[in-house]
Biopython code that builds the backbone (N, CA, C, O; Angstrom):
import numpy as np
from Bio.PDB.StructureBuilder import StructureBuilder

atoms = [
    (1, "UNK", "N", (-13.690, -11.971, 25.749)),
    (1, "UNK", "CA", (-12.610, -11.367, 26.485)),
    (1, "UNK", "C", (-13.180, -10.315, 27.435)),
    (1, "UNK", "O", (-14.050, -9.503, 27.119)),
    (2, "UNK", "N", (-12.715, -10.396, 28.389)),
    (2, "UNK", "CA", (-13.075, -9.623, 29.853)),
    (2, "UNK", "C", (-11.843, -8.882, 29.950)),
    (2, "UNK", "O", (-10.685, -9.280, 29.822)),
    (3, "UNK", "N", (-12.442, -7.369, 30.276)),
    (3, "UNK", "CA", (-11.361, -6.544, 31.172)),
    (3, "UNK", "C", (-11.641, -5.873, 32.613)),
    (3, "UNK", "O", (-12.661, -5.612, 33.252)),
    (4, "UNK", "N", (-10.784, -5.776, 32.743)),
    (4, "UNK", "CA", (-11.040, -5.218, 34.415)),
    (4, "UNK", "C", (-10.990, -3.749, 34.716)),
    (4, "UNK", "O", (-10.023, -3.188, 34.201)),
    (5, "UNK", "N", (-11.687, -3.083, 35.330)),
    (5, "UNK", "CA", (-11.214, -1.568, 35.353)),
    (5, "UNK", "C", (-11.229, -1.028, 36.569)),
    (5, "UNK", "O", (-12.250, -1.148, 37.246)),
    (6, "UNK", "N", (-10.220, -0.405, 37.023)),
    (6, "UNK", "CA", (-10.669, 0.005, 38.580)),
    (6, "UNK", "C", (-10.552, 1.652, 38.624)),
    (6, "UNK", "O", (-9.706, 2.402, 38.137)),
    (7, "UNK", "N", (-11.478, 1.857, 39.232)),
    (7, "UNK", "CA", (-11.892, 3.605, 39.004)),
    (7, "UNK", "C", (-10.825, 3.626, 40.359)),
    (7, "UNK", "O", (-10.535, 2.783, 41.208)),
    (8, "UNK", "N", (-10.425, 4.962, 40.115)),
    (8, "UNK", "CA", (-9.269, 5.659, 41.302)),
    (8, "UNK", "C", (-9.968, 6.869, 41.464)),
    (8, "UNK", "O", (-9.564, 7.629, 42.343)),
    (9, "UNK", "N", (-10.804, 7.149, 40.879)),
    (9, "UNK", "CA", (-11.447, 8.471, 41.500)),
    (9, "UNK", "C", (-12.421, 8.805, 40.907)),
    (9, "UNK", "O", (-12.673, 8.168, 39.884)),
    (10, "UNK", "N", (-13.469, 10.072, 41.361)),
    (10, "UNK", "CA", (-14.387, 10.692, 39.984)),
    (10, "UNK", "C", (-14.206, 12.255, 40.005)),
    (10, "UNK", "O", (-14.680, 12.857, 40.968)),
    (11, "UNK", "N", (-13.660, 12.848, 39.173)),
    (11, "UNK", "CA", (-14.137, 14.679, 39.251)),
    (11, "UNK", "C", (-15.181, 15.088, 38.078)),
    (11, "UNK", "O", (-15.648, 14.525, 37.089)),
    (12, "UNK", "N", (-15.286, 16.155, 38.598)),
    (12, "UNK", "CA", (-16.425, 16.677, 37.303)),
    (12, "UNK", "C", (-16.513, 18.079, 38.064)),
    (12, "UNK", "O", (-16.478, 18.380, 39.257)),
    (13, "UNK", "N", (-16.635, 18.774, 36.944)),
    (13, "UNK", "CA", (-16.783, 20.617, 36.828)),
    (13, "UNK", "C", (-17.927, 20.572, 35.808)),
    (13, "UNK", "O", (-17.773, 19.925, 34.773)),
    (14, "UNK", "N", (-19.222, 21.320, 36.089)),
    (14, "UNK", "CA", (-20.030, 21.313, 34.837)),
    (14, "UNK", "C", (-21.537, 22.256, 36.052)),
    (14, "UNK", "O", (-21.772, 22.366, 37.255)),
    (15, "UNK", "N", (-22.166, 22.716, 34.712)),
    (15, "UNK", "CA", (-23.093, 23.454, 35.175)),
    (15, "UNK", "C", (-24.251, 23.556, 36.237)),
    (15, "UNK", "O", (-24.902, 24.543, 36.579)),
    (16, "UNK", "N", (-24.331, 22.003, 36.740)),
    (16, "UNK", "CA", (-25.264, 21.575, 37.689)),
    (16, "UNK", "C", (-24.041, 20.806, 39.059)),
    (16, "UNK", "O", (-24.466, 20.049, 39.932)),
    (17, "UNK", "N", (-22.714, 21.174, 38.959)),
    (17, "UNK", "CA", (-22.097, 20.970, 40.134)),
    (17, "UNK", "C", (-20.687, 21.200, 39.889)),
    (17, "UNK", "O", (-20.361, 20.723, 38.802)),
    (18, "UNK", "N", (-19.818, 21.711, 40.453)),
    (18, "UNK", "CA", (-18.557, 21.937, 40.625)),
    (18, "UNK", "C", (-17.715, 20.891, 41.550)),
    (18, "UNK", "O", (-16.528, 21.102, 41.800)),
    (19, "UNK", "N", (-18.379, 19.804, 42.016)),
    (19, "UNK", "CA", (-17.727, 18.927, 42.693)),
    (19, "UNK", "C", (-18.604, 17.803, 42.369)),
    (19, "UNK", "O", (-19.792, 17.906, 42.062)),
    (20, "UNK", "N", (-17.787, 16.497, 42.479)),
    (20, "UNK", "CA", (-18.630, 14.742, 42.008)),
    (20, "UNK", "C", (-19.581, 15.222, 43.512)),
    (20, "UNK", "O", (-20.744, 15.237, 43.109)),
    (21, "UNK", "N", (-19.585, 15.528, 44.713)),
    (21, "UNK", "CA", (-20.839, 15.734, 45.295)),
    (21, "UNK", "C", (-22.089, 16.132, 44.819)),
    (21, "UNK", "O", (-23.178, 15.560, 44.768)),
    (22, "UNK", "N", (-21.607, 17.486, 44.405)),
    (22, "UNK", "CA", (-22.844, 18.310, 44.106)),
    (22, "UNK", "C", (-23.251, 18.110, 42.671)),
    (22, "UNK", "O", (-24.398, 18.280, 42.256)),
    (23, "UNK", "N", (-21.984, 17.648, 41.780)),
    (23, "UNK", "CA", (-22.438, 16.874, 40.781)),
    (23, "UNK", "C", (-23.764, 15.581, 40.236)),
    (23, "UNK", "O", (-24.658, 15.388, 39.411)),
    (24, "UNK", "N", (-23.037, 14.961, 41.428)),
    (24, "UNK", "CA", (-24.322, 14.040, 41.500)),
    (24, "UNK", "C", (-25.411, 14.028, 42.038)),
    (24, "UNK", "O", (-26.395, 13.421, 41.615)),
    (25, "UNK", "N", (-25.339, 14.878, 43.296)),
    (25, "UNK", "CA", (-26.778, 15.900, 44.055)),
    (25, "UNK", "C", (-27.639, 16.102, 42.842)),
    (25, "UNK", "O", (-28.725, 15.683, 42.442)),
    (26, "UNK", "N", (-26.695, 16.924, 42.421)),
    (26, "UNK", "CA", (-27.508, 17.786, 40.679)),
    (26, "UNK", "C", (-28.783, 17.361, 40.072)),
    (26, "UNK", "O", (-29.938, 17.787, 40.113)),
    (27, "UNK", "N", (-27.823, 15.780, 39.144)),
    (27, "UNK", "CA", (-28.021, 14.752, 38.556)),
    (27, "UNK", "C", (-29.061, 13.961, 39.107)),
    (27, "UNK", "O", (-30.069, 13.573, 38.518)),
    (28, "UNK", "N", (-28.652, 13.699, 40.591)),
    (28, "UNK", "CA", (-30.049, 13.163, 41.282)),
    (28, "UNK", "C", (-31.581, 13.656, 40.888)),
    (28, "UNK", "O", (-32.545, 13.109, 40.353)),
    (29, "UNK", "N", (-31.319, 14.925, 41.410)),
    (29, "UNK", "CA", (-32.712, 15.859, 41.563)),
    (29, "UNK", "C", (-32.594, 16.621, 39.829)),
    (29, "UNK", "O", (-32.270, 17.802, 39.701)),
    (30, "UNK", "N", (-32.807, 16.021, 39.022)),
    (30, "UNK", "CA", (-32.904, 16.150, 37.924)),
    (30, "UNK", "C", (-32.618, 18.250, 37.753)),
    (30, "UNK", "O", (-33.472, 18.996, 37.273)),
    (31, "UNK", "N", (-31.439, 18.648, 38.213)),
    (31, "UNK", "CA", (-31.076, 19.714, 38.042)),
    (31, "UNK", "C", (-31.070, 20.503, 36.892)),
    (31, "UNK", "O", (-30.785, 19.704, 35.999)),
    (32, "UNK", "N", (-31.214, 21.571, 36.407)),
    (32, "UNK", "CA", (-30.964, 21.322, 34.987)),
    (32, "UNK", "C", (-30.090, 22.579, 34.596)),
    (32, "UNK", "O", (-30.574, 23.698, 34.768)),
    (33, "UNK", "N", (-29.085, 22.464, 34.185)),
    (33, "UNK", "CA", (-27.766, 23.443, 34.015)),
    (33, "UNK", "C", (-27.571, 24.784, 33.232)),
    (33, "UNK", "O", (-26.821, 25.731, 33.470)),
    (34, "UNK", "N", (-28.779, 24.505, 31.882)),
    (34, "UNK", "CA", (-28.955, 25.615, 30.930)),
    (34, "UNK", "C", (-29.658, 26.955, 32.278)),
    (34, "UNK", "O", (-30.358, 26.676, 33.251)),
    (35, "UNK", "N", (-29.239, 28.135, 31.928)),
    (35, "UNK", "CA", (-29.468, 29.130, 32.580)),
    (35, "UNK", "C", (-30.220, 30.169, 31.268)),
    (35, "UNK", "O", (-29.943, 30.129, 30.069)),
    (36, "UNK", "N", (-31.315, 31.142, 32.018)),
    (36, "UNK", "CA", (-32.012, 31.183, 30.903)),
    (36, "UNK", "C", (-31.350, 32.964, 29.951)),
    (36, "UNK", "O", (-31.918, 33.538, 29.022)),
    (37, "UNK", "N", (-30.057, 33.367, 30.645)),
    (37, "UNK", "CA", (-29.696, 33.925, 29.697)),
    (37, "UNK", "C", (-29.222, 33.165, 28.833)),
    (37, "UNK", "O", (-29.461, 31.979, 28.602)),
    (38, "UNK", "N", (-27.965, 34.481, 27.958)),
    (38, "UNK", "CA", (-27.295, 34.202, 26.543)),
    (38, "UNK", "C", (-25.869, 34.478, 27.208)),
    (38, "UNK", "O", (-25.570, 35.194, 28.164)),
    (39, "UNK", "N", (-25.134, 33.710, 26.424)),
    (39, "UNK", "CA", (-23.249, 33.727, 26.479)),
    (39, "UNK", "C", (-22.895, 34.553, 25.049)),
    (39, "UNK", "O", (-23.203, 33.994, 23.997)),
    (40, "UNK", "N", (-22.432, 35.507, 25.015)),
    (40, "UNK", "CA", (-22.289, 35.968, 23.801)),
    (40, "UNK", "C", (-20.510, 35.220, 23.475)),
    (40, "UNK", "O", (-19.582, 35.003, 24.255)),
    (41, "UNK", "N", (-20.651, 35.003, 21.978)),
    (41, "UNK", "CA", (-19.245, 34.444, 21.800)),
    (41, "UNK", "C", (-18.847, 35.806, 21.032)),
    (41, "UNK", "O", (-19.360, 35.921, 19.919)),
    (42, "UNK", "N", (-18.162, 36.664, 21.383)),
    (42, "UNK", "CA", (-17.360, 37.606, 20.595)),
    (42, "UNK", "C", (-17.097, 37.743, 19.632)),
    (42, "UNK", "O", (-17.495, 38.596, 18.839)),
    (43, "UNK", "N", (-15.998, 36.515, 19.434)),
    (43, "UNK", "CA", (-15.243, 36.480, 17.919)),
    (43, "UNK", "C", (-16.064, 35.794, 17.086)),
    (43, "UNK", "O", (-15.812, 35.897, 15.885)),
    (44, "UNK", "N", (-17.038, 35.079, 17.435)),
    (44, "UNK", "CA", (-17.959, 34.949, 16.366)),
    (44, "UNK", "C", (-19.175, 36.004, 16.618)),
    (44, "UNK", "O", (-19.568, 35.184, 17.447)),
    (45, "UNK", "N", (-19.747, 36.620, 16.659)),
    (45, "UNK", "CA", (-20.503, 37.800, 17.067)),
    (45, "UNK", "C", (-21.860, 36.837, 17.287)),
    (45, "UNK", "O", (-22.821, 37.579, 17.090)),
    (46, "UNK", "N", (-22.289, 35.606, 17.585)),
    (46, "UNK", "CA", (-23.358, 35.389, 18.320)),
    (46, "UNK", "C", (-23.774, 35.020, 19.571)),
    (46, "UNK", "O", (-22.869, 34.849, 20.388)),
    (47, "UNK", "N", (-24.763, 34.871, 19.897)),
    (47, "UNK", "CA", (-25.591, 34.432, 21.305)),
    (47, "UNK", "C", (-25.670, 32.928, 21.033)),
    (47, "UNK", "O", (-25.981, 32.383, 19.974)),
    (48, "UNK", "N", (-25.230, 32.204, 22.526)),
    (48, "UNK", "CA", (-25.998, 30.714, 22.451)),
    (48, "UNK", "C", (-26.540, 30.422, 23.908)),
    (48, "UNK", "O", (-25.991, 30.499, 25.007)),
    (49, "UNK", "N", (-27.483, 30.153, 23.620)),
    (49, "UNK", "CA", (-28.224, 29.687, 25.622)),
    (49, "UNK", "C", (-27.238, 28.448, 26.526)),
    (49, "UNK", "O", (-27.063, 27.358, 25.980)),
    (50, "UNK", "N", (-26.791, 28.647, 27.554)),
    (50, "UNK", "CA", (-25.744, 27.521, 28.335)),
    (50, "UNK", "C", (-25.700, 28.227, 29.408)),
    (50, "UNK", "O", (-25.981, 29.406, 29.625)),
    (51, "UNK", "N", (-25.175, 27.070, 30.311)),
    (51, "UNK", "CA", (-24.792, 27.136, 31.442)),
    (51, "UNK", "C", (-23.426, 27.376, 31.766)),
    (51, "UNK", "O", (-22.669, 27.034, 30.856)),
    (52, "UNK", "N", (-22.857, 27.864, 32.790)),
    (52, "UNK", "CA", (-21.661, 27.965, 33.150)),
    (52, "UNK", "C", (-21.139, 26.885, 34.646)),
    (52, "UNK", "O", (-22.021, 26.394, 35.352)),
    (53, "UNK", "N", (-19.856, 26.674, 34.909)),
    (53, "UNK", "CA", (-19.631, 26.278, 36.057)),
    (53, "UNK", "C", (-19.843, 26.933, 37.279)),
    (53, "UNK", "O", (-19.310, 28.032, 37.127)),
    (54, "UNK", "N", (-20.283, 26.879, 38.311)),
    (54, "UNK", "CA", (-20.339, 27.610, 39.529)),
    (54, "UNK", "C", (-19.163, 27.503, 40.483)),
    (54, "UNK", "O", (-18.492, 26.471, 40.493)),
    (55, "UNK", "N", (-18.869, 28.571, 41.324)),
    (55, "UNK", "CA", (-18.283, 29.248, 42.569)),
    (55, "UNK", "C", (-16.886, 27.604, 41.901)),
    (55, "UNK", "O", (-16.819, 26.448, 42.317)),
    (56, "UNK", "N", (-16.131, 28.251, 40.903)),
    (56, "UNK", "CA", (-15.043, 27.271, 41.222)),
    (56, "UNK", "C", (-13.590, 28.812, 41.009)),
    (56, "UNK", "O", (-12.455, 28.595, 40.584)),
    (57, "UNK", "N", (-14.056, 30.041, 41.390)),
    (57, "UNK", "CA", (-13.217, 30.816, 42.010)),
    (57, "UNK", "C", (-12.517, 30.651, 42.709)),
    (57, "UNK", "O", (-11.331, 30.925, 42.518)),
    (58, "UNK", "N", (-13.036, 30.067, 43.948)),
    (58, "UNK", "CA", (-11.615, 30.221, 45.217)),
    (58, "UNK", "C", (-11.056, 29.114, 44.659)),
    (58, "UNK", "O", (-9.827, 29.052, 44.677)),
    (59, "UNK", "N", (-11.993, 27.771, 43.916)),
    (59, "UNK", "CA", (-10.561, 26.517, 44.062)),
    (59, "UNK", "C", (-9.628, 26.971, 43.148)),
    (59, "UNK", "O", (-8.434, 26.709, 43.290)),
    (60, "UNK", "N", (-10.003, 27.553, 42.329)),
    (60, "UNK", "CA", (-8.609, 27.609, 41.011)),
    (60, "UNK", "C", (-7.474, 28.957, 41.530)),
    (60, "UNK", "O", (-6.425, 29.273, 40.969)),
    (61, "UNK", "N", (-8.060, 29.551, 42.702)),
    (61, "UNK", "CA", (-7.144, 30.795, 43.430)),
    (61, "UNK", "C", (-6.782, 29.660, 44.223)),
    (61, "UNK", "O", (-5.642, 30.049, 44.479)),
    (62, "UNK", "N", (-6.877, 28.387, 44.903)),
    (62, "UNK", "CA", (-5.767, 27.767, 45.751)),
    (62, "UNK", "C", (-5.238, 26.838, 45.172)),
    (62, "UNK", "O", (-4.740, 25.828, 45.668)),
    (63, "UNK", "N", (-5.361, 27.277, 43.577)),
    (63, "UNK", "CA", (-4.223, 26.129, 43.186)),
    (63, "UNK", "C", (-2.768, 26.682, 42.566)),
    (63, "UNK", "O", (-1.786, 26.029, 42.214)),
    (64, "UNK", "N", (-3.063, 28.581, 42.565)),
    (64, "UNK", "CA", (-1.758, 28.936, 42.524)),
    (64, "UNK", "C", (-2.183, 30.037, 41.659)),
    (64, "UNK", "O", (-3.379, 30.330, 41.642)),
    (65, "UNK", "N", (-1.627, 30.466, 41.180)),
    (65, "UNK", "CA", (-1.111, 32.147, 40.095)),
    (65, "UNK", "C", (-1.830, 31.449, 38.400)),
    (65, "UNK", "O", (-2.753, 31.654, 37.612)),
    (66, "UNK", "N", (-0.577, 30.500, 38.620)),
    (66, "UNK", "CA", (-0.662, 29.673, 37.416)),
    (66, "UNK", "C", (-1.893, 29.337, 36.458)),
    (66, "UNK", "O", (-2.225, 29.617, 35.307)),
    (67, "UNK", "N", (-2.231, 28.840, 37.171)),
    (67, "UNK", "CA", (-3.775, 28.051, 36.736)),
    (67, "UNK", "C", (-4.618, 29.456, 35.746)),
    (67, "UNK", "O", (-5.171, 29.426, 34.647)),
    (68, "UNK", "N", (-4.470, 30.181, 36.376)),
    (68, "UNK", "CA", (-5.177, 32.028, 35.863)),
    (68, "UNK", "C", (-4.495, 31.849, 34.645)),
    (68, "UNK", "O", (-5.518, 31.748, 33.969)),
    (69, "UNK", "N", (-3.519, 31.720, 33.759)),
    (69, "UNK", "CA", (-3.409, 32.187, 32.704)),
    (69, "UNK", "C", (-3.852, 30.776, 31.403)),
    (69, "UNK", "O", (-3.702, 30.718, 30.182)),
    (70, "UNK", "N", (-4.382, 29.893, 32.333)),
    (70, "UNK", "CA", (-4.768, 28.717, 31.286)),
    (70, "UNK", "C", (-6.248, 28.841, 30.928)),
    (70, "UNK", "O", (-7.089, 29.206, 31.751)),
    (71, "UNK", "N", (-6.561, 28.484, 29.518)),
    (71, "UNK", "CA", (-7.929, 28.504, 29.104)),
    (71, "UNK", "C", (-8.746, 27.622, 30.053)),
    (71, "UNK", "O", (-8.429, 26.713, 30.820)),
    (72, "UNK", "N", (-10.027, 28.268, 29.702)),
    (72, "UNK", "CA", (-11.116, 27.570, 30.605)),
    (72, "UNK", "C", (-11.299, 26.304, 30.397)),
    (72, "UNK", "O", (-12.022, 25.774, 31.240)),
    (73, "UNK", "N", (-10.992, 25.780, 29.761)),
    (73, "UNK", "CA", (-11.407, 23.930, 29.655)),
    (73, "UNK", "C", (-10.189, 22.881, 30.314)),
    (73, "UNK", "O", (-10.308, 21.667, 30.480)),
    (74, "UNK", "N", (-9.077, 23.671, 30.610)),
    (74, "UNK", "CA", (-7.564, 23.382, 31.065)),
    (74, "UNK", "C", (-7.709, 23.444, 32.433)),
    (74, "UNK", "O", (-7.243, 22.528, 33.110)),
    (75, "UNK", "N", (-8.574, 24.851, 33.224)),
    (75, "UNK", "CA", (-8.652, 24.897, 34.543)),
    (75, "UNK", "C", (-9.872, 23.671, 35.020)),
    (75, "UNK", "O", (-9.739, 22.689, 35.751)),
    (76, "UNK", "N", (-10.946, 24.131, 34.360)),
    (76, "UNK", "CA", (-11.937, 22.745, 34.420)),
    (76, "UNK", "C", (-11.531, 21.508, 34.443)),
    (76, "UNK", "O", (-12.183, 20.555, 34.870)),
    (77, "UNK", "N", (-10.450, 21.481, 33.987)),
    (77, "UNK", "CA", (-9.922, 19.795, 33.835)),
    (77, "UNK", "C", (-8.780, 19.160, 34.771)),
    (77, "UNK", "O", (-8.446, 17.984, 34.916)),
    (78, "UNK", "N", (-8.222, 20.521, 35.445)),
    (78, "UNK", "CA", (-7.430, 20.659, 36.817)),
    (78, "UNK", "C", (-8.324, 20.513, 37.697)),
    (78, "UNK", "O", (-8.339, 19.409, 38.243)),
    (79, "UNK", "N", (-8.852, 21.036, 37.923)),
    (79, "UNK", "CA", (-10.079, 21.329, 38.931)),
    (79, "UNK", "C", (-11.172, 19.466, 38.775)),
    (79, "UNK", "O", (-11.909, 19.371, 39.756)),
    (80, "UNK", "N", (-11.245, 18.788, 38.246)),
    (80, "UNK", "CA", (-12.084, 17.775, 38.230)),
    (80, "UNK", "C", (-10.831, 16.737, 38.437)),
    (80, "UNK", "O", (-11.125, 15.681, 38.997)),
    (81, "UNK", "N", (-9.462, 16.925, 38.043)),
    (81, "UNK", "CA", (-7.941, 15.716, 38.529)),
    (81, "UNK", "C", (-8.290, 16.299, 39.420)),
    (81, "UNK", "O", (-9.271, 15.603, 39.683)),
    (82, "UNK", "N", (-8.300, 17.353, 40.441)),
    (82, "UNK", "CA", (-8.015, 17.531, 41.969)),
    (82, "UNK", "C", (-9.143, 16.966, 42.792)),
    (82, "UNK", "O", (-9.034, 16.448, 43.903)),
    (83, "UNK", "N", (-10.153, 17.125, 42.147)),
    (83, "UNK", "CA", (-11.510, 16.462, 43.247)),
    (83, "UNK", "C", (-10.674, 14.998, 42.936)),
    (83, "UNK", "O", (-11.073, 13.942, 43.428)),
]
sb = StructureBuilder()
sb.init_structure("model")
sb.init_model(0)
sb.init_chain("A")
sb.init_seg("    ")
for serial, (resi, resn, name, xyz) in enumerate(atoms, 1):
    if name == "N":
        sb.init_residue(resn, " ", resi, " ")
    sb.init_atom(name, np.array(xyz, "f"), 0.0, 1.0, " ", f" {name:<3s}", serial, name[0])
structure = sb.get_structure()
């Protein structure tokens, strides 16, 4: 059995690109996303080494007020439906 799939788009938000452009730029040139500080997690009181998303400030300020009071994996996931 065969299925068919037709892609309608690609987004992606992630540490080596904020857009499927620079995403795949990234990916090309074997980019590599870990940054060599620490993210401290608060409520658990430790350090873990990672990367963050880049310059996706202004897009989530032109998508309204709104978007600001949703957790970070909610705006990331707006932000990759809009690309």
């Amino acid at each position: 059995m065969t299925r068919q799939v037709v892609v309608t788009g690609f987004g992606v938000v992630s540490p080596i690109g904020s857009t499927a452009k620079t995403f795949w730029d990234g990916l090309s040139n074997g980019v590599c996303g870990i940054e060599s500080g620490t993210y401290s997690i608060e409520e658990l009181n430790i350090t873990l080494p990672g990367g963050r998303a880049k310059d996706i400030d202004d897009r989530l300020a032109a998508l309204g007020p709104a978007i600001k009071r949703a957790d970070l994996v909610s705006q990331m996931a707006v932000l990759a439906a809009d690309d």
